[in-house]
C-alpha positions, 0 to 999 in steps of 0.5 A: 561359456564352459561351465561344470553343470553345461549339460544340465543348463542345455536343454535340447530342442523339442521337436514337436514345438515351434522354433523361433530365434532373435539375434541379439545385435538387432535386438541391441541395435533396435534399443528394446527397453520397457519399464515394469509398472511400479505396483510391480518389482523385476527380481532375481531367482530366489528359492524363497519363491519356489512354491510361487512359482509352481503355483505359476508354472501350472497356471502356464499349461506346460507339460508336466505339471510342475512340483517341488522335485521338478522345480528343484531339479530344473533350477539346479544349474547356477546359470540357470539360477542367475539368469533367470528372472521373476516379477513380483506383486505382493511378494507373489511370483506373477511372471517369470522367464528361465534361463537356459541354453541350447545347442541350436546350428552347432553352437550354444545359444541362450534360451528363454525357457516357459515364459509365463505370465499369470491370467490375471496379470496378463496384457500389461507388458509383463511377459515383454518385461520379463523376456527382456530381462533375461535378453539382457542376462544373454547379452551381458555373458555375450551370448550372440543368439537367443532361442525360444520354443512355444506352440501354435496355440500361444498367440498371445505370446507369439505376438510378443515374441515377434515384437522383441524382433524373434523370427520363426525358424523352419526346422523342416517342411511340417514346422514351416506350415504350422508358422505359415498357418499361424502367419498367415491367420494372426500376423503379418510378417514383413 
């Protein structure tokens, strides 16, 4: 997995958000295949969709707000370009996952980078879609861990991400409180 721009396509772990990882061999063996509606299409990254994107991309409430530069610069790694994914209605970006990785136990791992679907999309399996595409983008370049980072209150999306088989990873005793509260109030973790 060397690659000229590794730097670039690694991003670090940020501590203030919640950790959760998915090993990708109980993924397979949990055979987690979805079908995109058909008023929907799974598409491929393209720079034509930039403006869509950002569009998108601050619908999703990430820090900073997004702009052309920044989208740029975060798209430039060719991995990140390939393995990332984006679902179209009316040639309109409504969801998307990146690509990325992380350095996570001393060994790079896949990461699913500001999943967001857009508000009035939200609620038919579009984010699950998407997430799965870029799994599968991790699994076929042998990637054996897939990270994400999300925040506490993101339920919706923490529900998701349990579904598709990650777990909560505690990284110290504060995150494993925010996952038990968060745990405890909304799901039931066996």
């Amino acid at each position: 997995m060397s690659n000229s721009n590794k730097n670039v396509f690694v991003r670090p772990i940020v501590k203030s958000q919640l950790l959760m990882e998915l090993n990708l061999n109980e993924f397979i063996n949990n055979n987690v295949v979805v079908d995109i509606p058909t008023e929907f299409s799974l598409n491929n990254y393209s720079k034509d969709l930039d403006k869509s994107l950002i569009t998108l991309l601050n619908l999703g409430e990430f820090d900073p707000e997004w702009d052309i530069d920044s989208l740029k610069n975060f798209m430039s790694p060719v991995k990140r370009q390939i393995g990332s994914k984006v679902i179209l209605n009316n040639n309109e970006a409504i969801a998307a996952t990146f690509s990325s990785a992380s350095i996570h136990e001393n060994e790079e791992v896949g990461r699913l980078d500001f999943v967001v679907t857009h508000p009035k999309h939200r609620g038919k399996g579009l984010g699950k879609n998407i997430c799965v595409a870029v799994i599968k983008y991790f699994i076929e370049n042998n990637y054996k861990k897939v990270i994400l980072q999300t925040d506490d209150w993101r339920i919706p999306a923490i529900a998701v991400y349990l579904k598709l088989g990650f777990k909560p990873v505690f990284i110290n005793k504060q995150s494993e409180k925010r996952w038990n509260k968060i745990i405890n109030n909304y799901f039931k973790i066996e």
